[in-house]
LUMNUZA-776687 format. One record per residue (C-alpha): z, x, y negated. Coordinates in steps of 0.02 Angstrom, whole numbers, plus 50000, padded with zeros to 5 digits. Each point is the difference from the previous one (the first is absolute). Layout:
[atom [Z,X,Y]]
...
END
This chain:
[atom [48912,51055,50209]]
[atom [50170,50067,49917]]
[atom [49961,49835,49891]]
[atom [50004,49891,50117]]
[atom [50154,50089,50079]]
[atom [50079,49981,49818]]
[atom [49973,49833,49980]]
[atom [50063,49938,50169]]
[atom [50139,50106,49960]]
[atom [50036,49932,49835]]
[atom [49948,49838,50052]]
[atom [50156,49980,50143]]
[atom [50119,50044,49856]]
[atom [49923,49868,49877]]
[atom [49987,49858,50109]]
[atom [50191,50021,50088]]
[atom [50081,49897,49853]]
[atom [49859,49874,50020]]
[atom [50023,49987,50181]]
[atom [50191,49983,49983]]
[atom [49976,49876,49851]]
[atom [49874,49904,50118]]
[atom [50138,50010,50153]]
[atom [50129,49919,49877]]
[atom [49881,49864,49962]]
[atom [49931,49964,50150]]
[atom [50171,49972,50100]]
[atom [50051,49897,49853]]
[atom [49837,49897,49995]]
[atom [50020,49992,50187]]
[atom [50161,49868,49965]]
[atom [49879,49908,49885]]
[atom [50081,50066,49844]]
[atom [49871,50062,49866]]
[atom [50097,50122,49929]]
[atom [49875,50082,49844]]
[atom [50143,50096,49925]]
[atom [49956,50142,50098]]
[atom [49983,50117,49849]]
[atom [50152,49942,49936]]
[atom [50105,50060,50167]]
[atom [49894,50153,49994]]
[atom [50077,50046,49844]]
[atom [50166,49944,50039]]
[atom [49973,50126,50164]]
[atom [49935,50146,49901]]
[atom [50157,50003,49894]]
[atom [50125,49975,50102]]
[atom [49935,50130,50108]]
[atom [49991,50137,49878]]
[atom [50169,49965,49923]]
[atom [50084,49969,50155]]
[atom [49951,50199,50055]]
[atom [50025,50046,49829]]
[atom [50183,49937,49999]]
[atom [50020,50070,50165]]
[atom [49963,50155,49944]]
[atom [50118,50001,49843]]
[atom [50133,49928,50109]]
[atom [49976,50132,50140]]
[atom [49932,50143,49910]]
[atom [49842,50015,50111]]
[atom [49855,49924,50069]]
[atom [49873,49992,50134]]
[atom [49990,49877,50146]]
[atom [50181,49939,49957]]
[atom [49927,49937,49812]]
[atom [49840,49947,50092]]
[atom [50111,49892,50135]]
[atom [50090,49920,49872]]
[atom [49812,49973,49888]]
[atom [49931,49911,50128]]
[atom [50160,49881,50064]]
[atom [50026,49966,49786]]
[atom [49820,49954,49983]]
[atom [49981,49886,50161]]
[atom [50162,49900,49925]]
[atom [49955,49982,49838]]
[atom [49827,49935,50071]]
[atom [50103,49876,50086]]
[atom [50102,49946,49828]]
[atom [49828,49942,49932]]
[atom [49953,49914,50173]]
[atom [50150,49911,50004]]
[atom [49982,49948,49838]]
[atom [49824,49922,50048]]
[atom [50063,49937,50142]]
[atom [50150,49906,49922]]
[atom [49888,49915,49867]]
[atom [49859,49953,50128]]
[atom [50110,49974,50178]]
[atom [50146,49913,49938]]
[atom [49934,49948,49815]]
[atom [49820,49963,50046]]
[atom [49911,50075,49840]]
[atom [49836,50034,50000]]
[atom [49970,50137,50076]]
[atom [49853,50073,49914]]
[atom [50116,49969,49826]]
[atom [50143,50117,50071]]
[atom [49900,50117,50066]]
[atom [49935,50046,49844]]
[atom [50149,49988,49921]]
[atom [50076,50098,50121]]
[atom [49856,50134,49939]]
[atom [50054,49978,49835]]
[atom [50189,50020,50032]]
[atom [49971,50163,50117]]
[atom [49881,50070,49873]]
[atom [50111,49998,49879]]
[atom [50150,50048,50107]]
[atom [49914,50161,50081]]
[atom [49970,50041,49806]]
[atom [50160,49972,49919]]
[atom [50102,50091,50122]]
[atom [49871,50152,50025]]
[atom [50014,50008,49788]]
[atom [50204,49975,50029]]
[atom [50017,50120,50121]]
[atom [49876,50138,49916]]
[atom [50121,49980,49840]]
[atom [50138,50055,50121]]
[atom [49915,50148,50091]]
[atom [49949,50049,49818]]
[atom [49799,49968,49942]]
[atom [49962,49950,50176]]
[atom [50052,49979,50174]]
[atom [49945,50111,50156]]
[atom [50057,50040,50151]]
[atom [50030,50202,50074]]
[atom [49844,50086,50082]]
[atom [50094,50002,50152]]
[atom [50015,49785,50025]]
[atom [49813,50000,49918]]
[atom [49951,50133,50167]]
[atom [50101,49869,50122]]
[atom [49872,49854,49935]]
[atom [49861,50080,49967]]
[atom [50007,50151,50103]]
[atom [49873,50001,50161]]
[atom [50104,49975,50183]]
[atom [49977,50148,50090]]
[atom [49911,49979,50173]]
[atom [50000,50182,50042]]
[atom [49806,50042,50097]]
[atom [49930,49826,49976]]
[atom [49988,50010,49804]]
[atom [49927,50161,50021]]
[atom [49850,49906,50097]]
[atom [49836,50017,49909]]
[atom [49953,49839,49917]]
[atom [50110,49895,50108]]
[atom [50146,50095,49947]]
[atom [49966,49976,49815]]
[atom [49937,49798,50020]]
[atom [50151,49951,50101]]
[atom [50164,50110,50000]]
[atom [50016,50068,49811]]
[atom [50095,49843,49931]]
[atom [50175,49961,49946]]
[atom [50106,49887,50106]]
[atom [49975,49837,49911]]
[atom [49807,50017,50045]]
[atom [50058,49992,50157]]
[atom [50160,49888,49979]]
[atom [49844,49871,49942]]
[atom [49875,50026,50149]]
[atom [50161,49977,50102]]
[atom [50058,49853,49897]]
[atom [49806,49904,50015]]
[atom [49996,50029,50194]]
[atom [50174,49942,50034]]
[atom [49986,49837,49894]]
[atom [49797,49953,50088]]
[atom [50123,50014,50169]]
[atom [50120,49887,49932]]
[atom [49888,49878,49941]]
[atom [49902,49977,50141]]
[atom [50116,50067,50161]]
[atom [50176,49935,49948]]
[atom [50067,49819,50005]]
[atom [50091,50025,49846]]
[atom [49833,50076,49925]]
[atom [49909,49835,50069]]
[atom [50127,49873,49943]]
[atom [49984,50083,49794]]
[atom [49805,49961,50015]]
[atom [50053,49832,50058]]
[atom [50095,49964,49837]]
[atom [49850,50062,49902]]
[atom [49890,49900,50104]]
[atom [50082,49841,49990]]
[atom [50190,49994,49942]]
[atom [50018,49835,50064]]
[atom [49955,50004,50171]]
[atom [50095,50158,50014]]
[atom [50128,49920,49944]]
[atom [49992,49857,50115]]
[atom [49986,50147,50145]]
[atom [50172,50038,49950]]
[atom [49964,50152,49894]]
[atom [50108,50048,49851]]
[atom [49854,49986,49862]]
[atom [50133,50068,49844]]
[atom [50054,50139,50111]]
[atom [49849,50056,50017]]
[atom [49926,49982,49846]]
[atom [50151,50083,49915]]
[atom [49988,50145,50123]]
[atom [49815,50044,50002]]
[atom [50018,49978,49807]]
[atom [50121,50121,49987]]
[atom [49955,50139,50117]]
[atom [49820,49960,49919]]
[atom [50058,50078,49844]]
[atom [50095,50108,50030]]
[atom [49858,50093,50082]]
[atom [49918,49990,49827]]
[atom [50144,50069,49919]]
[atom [49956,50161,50120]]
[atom [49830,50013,49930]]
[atom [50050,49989,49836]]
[atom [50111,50147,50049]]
[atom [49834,50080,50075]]
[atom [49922,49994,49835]]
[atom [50170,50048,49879]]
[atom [50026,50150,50152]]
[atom [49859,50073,50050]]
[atom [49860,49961,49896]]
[atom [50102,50003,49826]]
[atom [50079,50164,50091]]
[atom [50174,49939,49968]]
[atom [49995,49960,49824]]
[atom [50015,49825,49903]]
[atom [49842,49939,49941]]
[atom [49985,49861,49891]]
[atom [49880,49875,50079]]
[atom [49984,50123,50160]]
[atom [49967,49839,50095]]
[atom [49848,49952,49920]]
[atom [49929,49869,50057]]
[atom [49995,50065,50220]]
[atom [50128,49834,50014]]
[atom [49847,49900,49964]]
[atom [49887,50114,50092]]
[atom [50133,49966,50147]]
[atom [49970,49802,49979]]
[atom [49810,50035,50025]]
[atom [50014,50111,50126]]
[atom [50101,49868,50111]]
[atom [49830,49900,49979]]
[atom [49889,50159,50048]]
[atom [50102,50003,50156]]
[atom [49995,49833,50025]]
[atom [50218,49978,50040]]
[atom [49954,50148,50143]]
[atom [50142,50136,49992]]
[atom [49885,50099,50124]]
[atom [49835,49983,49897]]
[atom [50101,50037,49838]]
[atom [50012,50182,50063]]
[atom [49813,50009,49971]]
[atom [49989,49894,49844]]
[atom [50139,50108,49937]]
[atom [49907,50169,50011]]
[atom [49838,49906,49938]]
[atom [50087,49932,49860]]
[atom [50102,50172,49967]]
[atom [49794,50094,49993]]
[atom [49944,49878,49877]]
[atom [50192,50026,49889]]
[atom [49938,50161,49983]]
[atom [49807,50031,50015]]
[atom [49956,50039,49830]]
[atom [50102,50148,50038]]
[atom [49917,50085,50142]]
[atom [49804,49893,49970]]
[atom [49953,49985,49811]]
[atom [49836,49907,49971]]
[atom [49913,50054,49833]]
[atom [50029,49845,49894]]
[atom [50094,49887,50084]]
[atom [50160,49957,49906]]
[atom [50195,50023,50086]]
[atom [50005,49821,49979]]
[atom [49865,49962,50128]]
[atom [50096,50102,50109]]
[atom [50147,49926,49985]]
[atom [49909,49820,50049]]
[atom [49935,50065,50178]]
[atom [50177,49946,50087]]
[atom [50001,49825,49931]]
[atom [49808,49979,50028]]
[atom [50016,50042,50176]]
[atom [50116,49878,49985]]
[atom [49909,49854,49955]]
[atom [49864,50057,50132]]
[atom [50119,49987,50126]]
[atom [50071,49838,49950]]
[atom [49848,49929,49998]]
[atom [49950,50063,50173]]
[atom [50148,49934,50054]]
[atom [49970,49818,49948]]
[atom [49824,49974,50057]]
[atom [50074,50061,50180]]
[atom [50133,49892,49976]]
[atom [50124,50083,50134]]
[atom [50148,49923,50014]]
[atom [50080,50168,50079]]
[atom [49940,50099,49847]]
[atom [50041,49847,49881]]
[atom [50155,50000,49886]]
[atom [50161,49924,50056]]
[atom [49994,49811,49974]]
[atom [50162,49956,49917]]
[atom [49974,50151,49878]]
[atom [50045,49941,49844]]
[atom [50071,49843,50004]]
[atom [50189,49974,50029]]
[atom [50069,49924,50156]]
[atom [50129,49861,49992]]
[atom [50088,49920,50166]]
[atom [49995,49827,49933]]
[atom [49809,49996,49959]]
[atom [49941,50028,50178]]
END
């Protein structure tokens, strides 16, 4: 039973980058932008947000929620740099958009790399950040008697804040989706661009926006990962592949912030099964193909039902422009 516990456990801390990464996506695909440079804004994310508490600490001589504050608002806007940059080539350029969103994996890959080398050079061998801002990510939130509940204690108030920030995040964008007109009018442009255009609907705005704020929420869960799972110290690679895990995940979910929540902490169990469930003889690497199996299951599913409400959004992937319609 303490397995189990252990794995749930382990599997809510595995699966909050995914969910964020997923989040990201799934508002951006929501516009009808197929942004696949998630990995790349993940990376851009994780350093920002590790040299923008590390600098605060040098700057300020001390750490803690201050350095984390200024982590997570560096990360979210340098996950908007590389959605802009998308944006710009696909909104007001029209490029294709699967092309620049690998590039724009490429180009953050190679960003979050260069500058987490640069800036390791300048800290001396490597970069990390003071036990003290590692404790404000990564440290549990305190709920005084209710994480001292047996079992439900341990499965539901021993996380750090971003857990939560994420849960908080995913319920909070499933109401604006479906409860808010402005919510309503961004599945419109994903739907169809140019009848919501013809409604009188600002399709750039909205693409532009949703792109954005898309990934900049990526750029937090790249933070997640440089933060709390790298503990606060520059990995190279520390992404590692959970931006295309992310990508897959939005499929799992099928564009559902709500049902993401699930998909995130099923997704997070199979990260890190081979951990807590080893099977005599069956390689990591099998392990490491349960998520994107499931996948495929699921997308498959999905097309033989052929549910429009479960479906993904139209215009996703091909660029809108006025004078076609």
């Amino acid at each position: 039973m303490d397995i189990v516990f252990n794995l749930l456990t382990a599997a809510v801390l595995a699966g909050t980058p995914l969910l964020l990464g997923t989040l990201g996506e799934i508002l951006t695909e929501k516009s009808g932008n197929l942004n696949l440079g998630v990995e790349g804004m993940m990376f851009m994310g994780a350093i920002a947000g590790i040299a923008g508490s590390w600098f605060t600490e040098q700057w300020f001589s001390g750490g803690g929620f201050a350095a984390a504050f200024v982590g997570l608002i560096t990360s979210f806007l340098a996950g908007c740099l590389g959605a802009l940059i998308y944006a710009f080539l696909t909104i007001t350029l029209r490029a294709n958009q699967n092309v620049t969103g690998l590039t724009l994996t490429i180009f953050g890959t190679g960003f979050g790399n260069f500058f987490g080398e640069l800036l390791g050079k300048k800290a001396g061998n490597f970069v990390a950040v003071t036990t003290e801002t590692k404790n404000a990510f990564a440290g549990a939130m305190n709920f005084g008697p209710l994480s001292k509940i047996p079992v439900i204690g341990q499965l539901l108030f021993q996380y750090n804040w971003l857990v939560y920030l994420s849960i908080i995040l995913a319920i909070a964008m499933a109401w604006f989706l479906n409860k808010t007109r402005t919510g309503l009018n961004l599945r419109a442009v994903g739907e169809s661009p140019a009848t919501a255009d013809a409604a009188g609907i600002n399709v750039t705005k909205y693409k532009y926006a949703a792109t954005i704020i898309g990934g900049g929420i990526c750029g937090i869960a790249g933070m997640y990962i440089s933060m709390v799972t790298c503990s606060g110290v520059w990995v190279h690679n520390c992404v590692n592949g959970y931006g295309w895990l992310a990508v897959a995940l939005v499929i799992f979910s099928t564009w559902s912030p709500s049902r993401a929540l699930l998909c995130g902490l099923i997704f997070g169990g199979l990260k890190i099964l081979r951990l807590y469930v080893s099977i005599p003889g069956v390689a990591t690497q099998i392990y490491d193909m349960l998520p994107y199996i499931a996948t495929i299951l699921v997308l498959i599913i999905t097309s033989i039902r052929q549910s429009k409400e479960l479906a993904q959004p139209k215009s996703c992937g091909l660029n809108y422009f006025r004078e076609d319609r």
